[in-house]
PDBQT receptor file of N, H, CA, C and O in Angstrom, charges set to zero:
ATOM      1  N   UNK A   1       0.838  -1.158   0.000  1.00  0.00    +0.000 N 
ATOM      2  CA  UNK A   1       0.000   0.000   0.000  1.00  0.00    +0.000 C 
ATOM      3  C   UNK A   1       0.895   1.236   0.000  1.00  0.00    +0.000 C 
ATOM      4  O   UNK A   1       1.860   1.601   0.672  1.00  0.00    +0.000 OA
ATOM      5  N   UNK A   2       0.158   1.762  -1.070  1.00  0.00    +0.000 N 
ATOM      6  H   UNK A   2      -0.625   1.466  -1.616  1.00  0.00    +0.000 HD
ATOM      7  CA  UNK A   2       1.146   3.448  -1.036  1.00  0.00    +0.000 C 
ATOM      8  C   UNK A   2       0.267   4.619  -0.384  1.00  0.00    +0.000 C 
ATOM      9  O   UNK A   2      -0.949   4.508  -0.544  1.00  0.00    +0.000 OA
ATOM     10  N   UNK A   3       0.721   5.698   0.311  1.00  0.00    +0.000 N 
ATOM     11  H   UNK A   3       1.708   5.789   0.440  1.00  0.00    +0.000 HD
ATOM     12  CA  UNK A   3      -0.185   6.096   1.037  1.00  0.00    +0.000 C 
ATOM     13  C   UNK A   3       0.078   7.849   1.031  1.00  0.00    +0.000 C 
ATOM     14  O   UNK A   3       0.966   8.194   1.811  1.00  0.00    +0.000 OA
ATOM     15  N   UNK A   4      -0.347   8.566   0.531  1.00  0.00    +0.000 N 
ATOM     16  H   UNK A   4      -1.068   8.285  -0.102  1.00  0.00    +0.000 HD
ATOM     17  CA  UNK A   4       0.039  10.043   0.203  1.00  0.00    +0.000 C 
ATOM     18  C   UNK A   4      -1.066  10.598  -0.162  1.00  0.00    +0.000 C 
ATOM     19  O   UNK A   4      -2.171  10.056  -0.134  1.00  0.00    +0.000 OA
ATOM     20  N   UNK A   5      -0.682  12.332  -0.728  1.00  0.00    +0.000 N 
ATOM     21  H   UNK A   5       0.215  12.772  -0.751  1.00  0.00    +0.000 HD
ATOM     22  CA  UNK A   5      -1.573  12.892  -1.661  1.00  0.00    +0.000 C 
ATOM     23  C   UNK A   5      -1.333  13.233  -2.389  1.00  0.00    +0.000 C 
ATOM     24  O   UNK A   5      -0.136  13.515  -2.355  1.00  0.00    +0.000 OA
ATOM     25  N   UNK A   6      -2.047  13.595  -3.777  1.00  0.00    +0.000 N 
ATOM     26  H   UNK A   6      -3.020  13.365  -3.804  1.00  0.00    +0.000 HD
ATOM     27  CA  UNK A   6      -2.312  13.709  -4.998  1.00  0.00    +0.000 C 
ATOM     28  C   UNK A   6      -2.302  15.532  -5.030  1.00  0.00    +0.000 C 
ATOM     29  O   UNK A   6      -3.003  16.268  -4.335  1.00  0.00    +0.000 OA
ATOM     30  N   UNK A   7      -1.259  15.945  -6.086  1.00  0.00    +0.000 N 
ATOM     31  H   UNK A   7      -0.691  15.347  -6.651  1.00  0.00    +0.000 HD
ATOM     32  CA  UNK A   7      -1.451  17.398  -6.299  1.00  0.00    +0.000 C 
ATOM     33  C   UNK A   7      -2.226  17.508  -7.840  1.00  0.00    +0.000 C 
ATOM     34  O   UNK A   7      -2.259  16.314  -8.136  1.00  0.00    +0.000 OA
ATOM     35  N   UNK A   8      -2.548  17.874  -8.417  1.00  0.00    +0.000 N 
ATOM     36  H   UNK A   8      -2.521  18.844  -8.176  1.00  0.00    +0.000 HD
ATOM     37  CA  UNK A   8      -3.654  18.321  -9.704  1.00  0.00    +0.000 C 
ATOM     38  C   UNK A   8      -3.006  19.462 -10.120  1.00  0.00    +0.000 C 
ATOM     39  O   UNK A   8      -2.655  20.345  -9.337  1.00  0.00    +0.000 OA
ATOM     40  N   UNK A   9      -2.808  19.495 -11.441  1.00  0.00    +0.000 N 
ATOM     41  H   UNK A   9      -3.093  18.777 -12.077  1.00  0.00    +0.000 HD
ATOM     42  CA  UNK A   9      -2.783  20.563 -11.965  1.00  0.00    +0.000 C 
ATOM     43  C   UNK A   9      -3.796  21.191 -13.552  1.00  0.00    +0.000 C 
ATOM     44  O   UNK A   9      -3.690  20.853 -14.731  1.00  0.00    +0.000 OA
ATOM     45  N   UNK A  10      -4.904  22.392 -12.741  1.00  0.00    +0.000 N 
ATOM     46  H   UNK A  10      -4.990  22.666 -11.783  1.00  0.00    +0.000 HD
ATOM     47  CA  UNK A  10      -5.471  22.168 -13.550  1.00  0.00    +0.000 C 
ATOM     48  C   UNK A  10      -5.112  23.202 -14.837  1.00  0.00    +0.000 C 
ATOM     49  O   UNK A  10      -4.342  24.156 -14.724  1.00  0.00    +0.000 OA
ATOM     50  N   UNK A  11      -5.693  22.897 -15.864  1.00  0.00    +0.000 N 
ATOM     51  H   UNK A  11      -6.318  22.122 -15.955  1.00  0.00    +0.000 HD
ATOM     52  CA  UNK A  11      -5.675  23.943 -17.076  1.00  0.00    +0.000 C 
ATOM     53  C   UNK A  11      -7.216  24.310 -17.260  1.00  0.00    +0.000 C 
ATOM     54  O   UNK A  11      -8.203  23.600 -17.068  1.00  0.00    +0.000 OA
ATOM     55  N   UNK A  12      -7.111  25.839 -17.757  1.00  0.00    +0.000 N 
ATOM     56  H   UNK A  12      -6.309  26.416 -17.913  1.00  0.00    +0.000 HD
ATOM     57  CA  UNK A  12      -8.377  26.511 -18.262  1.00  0.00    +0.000 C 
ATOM     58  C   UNK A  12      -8.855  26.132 -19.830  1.00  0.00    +0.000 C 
ATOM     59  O   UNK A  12      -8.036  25.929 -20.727  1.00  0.00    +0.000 OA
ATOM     60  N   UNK A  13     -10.512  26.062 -20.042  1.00  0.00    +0.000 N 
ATOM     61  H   UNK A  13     -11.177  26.228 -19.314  1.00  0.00    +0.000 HD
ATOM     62  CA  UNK A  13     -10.767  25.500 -21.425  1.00  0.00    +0.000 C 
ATOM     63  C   UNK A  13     -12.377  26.448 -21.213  1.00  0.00    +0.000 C 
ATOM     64  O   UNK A  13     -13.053  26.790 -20.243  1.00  0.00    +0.000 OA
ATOM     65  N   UNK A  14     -12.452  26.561 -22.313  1.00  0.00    +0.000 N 
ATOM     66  H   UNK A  14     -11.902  26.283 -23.102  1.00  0.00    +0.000 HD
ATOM     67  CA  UNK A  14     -13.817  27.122 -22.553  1.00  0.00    +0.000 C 
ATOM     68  C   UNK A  14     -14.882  26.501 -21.773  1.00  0.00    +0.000 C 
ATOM     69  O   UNK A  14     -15.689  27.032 -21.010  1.00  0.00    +0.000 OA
ATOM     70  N   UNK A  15     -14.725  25.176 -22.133  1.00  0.00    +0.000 N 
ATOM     71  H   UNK A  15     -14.070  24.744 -22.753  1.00  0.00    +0.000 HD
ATOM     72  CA  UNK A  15     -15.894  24.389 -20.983  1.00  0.00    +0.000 C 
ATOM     73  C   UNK A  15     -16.215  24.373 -19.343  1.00  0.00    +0.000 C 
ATOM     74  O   UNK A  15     -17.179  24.006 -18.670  1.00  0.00    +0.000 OA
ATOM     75  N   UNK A  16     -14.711  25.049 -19.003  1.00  0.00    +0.000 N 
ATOM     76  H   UNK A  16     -13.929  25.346 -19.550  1.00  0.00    +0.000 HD
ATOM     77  CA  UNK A  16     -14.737  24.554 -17.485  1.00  0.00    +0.000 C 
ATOM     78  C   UNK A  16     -13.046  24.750 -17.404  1.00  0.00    +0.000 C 
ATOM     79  O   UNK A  16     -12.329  25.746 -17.496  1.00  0.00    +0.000 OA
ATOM     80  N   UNK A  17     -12.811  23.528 -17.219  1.00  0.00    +0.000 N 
ATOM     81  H   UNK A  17     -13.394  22.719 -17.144  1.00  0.00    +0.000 HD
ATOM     82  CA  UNK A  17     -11.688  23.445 -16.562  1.00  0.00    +0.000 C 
ATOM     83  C   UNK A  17     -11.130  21.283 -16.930  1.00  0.00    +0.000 C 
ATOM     84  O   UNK A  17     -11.804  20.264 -16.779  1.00  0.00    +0.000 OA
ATOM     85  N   UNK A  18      -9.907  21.449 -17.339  1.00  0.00    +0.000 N 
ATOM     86  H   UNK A  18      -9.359  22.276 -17.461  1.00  0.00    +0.000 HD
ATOM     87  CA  UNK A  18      -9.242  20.109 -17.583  1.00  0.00    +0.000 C 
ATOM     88  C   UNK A  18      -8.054  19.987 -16.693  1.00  0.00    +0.000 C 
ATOM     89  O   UNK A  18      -7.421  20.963 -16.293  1.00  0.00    +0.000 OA
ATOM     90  N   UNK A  19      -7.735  18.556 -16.353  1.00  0.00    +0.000 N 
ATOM     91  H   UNK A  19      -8.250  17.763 -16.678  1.00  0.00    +0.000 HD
ATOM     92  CA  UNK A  19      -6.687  18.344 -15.651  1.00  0.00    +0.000 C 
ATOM     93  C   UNK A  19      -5.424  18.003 -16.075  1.00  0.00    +0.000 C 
ATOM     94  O   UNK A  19      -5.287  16.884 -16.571  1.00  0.00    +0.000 OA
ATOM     95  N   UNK A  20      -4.682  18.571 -16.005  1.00  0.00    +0.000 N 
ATOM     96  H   UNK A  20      -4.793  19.479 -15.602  1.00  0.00    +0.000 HD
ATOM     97  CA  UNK A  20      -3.567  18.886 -17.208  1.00  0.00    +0.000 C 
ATOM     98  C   UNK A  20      -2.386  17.838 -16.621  1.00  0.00    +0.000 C 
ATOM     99  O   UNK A  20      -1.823  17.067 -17.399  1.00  0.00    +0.000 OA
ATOM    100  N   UNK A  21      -1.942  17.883 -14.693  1.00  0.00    +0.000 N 
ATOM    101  H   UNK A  21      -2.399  18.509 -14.061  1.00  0.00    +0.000 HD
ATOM    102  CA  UNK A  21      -1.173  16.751 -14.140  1.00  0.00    +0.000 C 
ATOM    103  C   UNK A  21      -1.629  16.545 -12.899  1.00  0.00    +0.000 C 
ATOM    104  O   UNK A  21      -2.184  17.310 -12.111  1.00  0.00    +0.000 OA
ATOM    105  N   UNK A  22      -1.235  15.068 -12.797  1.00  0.00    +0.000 N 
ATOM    106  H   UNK A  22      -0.784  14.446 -13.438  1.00  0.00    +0.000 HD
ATOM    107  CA  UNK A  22      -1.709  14.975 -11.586  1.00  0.00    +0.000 C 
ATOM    108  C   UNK A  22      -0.030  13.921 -11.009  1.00  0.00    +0.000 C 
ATOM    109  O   UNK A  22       0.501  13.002 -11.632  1.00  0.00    +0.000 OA
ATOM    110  N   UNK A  23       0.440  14.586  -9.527  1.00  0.00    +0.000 N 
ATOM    111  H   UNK A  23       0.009  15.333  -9.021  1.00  0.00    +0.000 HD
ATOM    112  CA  UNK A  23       1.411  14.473  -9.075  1.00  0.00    +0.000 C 
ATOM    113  C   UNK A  23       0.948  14.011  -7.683  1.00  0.00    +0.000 C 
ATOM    114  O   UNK A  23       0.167  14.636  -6.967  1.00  0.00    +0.000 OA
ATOM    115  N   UNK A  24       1.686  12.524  -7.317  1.00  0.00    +0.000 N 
ATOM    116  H   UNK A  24       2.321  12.016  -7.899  1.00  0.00    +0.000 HD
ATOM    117  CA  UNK A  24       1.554  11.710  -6.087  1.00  0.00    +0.000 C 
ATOM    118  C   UNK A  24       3.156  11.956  -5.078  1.00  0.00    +0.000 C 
ATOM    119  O   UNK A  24       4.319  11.694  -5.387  1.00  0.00    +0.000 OA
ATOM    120  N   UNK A  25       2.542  12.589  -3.742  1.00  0.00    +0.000 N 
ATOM    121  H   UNK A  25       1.598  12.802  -3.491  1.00  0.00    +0.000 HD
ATOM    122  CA  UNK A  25       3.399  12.920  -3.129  1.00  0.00    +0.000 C 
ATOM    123  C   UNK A  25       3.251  11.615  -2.165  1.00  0.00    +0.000 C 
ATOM    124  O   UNK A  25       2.326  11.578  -1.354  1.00  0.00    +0.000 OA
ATOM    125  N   UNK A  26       4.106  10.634  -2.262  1.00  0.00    +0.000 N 
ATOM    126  H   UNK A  26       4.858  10.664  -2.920  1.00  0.00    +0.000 HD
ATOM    127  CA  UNK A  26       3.989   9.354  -1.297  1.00  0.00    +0.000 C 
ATOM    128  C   UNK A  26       4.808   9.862   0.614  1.00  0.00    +0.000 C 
ATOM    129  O   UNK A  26       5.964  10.220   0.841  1.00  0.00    +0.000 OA
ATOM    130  N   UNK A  27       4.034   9.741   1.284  1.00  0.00    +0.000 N 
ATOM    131  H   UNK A  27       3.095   9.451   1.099  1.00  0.00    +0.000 HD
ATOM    132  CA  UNK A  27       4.112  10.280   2.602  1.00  0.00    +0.000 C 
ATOM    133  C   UNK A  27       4.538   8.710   2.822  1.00  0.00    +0.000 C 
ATOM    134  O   UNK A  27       5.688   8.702   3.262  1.00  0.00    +0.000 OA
ATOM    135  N   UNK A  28       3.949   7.184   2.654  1.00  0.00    +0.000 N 
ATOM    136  H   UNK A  28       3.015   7.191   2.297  1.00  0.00    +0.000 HD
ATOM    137  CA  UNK A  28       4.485   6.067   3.450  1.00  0.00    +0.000 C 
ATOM    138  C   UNK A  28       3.889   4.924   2.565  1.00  0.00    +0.000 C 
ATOM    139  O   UNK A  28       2.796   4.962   2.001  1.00  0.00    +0.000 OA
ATOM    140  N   UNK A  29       5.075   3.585   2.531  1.00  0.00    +0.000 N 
ATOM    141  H   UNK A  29       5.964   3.554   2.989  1.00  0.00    +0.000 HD
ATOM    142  CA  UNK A  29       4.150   2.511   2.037  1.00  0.00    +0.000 C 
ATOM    143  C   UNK A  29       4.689   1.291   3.003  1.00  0.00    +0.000 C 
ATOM    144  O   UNK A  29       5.724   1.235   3.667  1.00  0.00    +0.000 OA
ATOM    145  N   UNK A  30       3.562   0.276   2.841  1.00  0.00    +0.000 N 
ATOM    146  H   UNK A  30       2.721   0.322   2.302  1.00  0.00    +0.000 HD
ATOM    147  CA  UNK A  30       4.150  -0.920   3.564  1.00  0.00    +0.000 C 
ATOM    148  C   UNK A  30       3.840  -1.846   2.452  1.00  0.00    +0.000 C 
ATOM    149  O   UNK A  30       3.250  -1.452   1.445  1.00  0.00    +0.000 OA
ATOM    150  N   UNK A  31       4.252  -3.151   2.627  1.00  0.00    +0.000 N 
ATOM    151  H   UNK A  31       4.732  -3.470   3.444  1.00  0.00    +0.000 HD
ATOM    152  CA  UNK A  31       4.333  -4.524   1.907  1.00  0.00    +0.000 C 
ATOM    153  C   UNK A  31       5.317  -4.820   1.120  1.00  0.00    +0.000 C 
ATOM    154  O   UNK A  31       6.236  -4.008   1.226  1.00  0.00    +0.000 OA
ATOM    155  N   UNK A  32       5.534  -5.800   0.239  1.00  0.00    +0.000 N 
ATOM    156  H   UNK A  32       4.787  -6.459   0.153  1.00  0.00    +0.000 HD
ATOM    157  CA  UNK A  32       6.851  -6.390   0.027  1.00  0.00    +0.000 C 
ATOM    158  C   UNK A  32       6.828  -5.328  -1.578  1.00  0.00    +0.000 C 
ATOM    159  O   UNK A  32       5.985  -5.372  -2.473  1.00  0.00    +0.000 OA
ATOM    160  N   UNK A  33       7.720  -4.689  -1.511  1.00  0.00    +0.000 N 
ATOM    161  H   UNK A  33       8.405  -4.653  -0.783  1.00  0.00    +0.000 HD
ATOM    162  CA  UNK A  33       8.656  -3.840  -3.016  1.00  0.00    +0.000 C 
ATOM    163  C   UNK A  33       8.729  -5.049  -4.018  1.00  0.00    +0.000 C 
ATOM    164  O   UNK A  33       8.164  -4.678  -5.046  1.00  0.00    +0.000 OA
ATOM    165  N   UNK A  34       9.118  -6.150  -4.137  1.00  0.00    +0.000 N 
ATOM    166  H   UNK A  34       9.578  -6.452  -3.302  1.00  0.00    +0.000 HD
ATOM    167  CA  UNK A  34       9.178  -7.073  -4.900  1.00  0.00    +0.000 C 
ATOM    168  C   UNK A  34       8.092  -8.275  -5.297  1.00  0.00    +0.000 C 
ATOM    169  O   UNK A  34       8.393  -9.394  -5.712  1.00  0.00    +0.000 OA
ATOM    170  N   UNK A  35       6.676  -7.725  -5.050  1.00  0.00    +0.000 N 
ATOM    171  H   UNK A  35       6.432  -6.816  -4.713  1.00  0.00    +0.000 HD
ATOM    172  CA  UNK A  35       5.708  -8.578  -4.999  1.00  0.00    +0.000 C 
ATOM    173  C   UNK A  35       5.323  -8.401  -6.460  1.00  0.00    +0.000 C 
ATOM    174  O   UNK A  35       4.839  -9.387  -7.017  1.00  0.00    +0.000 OA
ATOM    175  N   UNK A  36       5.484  -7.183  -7.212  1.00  0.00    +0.000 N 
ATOM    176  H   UNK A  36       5.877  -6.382  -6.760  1.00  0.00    +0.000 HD
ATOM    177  CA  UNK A  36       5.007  -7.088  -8.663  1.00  0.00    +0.000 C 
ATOM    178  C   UNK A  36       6.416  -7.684 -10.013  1.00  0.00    +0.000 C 
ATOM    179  O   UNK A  36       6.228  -7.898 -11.211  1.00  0.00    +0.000 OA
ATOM    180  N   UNK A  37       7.530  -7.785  -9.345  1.00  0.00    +0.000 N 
ATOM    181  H   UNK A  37       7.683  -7.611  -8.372  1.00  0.00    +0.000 HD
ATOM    182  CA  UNK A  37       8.427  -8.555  -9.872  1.00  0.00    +0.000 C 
ATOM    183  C   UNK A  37       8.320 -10.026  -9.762  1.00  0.00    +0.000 C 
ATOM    184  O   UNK A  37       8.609 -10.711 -10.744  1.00  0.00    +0.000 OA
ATOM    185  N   UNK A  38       7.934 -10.573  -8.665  1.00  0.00    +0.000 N 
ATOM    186  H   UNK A  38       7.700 -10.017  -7.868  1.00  0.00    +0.000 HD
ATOM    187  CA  UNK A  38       7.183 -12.144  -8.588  1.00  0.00    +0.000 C 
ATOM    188  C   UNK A  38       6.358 -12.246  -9.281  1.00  0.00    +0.000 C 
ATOM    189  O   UNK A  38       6.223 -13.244  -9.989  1.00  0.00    +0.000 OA
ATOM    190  N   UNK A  39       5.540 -11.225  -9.291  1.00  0.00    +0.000 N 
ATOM    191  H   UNK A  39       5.650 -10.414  -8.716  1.00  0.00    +0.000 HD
ATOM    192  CA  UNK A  39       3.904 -11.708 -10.168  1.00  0.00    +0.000 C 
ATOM    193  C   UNK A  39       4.476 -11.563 -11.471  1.00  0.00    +0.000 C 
ATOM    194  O   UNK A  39       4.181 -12.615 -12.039  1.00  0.00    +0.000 OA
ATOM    195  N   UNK A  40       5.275 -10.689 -12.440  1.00  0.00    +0.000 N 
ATOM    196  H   UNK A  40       5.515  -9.835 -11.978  1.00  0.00    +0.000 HD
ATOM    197  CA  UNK A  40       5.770 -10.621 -13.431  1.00  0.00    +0.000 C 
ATOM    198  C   UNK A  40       6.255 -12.229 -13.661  1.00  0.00    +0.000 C 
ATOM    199  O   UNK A  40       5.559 -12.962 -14.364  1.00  0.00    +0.000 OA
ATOM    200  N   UNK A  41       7.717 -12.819 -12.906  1.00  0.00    +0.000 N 
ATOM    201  H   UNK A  41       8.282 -12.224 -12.335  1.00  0.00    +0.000 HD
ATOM    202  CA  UNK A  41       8.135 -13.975 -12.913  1.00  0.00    +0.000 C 
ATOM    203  C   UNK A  41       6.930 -15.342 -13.201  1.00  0.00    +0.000 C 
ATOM    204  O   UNK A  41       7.079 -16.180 -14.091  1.00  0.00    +0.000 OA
ATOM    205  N   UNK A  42       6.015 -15.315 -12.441  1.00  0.00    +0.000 N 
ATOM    206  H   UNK A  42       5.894 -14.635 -11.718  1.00  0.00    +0.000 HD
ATOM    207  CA  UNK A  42       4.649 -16.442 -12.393  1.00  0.00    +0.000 C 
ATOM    208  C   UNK A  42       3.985 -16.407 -13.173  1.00  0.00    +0.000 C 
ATOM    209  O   UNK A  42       3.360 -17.413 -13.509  1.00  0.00    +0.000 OA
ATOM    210  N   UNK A  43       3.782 -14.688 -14.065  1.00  0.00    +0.000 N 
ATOM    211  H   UNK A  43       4.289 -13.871 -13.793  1.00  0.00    +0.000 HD
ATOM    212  CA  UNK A  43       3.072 -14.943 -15.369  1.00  0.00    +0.000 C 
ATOM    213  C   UNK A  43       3.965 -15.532 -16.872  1.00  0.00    +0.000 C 
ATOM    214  O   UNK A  43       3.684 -16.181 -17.879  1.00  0.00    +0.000 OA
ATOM    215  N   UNK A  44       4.895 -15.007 -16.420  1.00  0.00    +0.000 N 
ATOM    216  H   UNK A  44       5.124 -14.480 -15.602  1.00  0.00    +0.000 HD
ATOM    217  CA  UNK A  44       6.031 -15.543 -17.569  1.00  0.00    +0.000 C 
ATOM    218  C   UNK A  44       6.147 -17.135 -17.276  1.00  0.00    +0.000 C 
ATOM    219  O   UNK A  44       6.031 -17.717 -18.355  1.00  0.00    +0.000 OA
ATOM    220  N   UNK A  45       6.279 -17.783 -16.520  1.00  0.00    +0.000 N 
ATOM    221  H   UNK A  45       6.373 -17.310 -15.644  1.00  0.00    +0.000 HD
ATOM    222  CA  UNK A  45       6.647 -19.281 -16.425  1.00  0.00    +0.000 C 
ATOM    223  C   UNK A  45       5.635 -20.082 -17.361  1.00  0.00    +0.000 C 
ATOM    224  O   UNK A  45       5.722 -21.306 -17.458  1.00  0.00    +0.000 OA
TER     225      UNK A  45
């Protein structure tokens, strides 16, 4: 789990308004860093 907040950056448009970026400021994560490199490995086998 990754655990932060999200900054937005918006842009102006005739309609309203569009979201031009959106930037994740990670404050904390827990669980194993290498769990999506295993699952990579298990789908390849």
């Amino acid at each position: 789990m990754v655990a932060g907040w999200y900054r937005l950056t918006l842009s102006a448009t005739p309609g309203g308004g569009r979201i031009a970026g959106i930037t994740l400021t990670e404050a904390y994560e827990t669980g194993s860093r290498d769990l999506v490199e295993r699952a990579q490995q298990r789908a390849t086998a």
